[in-house]
Every structure is written in C-alpha cells, then in structure tokens.
C-alpha positions, 0 to 999 in steps of 0.5 A: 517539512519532516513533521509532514513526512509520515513515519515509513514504519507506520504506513508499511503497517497499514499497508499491511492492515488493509491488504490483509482486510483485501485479501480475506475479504476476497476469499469470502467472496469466492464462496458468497459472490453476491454478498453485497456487504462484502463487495462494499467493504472490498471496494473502501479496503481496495480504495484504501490500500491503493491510497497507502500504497501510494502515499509510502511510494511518494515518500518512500518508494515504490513497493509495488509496480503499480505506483511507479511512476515511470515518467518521471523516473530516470533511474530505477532508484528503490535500490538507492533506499533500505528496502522496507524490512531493513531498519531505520525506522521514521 
C-alpha cells in the first residue's frame, strides 16, 4: 500500500501551485469581472485545489477546515502527525 500513498512533500507542493494560481487569478478578476478566460481558469485551478486538498487530507490530515471530516472524527488527531513545514519528508 505505500507505493499508493502519494509523497506529503509533493502534494503540500501542488497545494501551493494551484493556490497560488487561485489567488492571482482572483485579483485579476477584481479588475476584469467579466474576463471570461479568467473565470474558466478559476474554476479548473479552484476544482484542483479542492482536490489536493482533499487527497493530502485522506493521507495526511487535514490542512484546512473544510476537508475535516467531523463525522468520523473521534479526536482532533492533526496534532498527533508533524505538522506540514516539520521534516519527515514521504
């Protein structure tokens, strides 16, 4: 099962690629709200950060609030892990 686990370093690295992507992308959209190539791109960056976010947080954790997943929680267990900028690596 390891070989299926994908590396924590790797995936907190593409959280921080599409985030970035989502963020610039929305401060060019304050200037040009109707830029129809820009909200397309939002909306796939958005959808892929949500994905990431969600793929670190069934392996890792979660690193955001939104992809707790309060049901199945019967601790708040992040604080049992390293937390993402510790070393450890994959």
């Amino acid at each position: 099962m390891a070989g299926n686990v994908p590396c924590r370093k790797d995936l907190l690295e593409w959280i921080g690629v599409v985030s970035f992507a989502v963020d610039d992308v929305k401060l060019f959209l304050d200037t040009h709200p109707c830029n129809t190539e820009a909200l397309e791109y939002f909306e796939e960056y958005q959808k892929l950060r949500k994905q990431a976010l969600k793929e670190y947080a069934k392996y890792y954790g979660p690193l955001t609030i939104d992809t707790l997943d309060v049901c199945n929680a019967d601790k708040w267990t992040w604080i049992d892990s390293p937390w993402p900028w510790q070393e450890g690596g994959c």
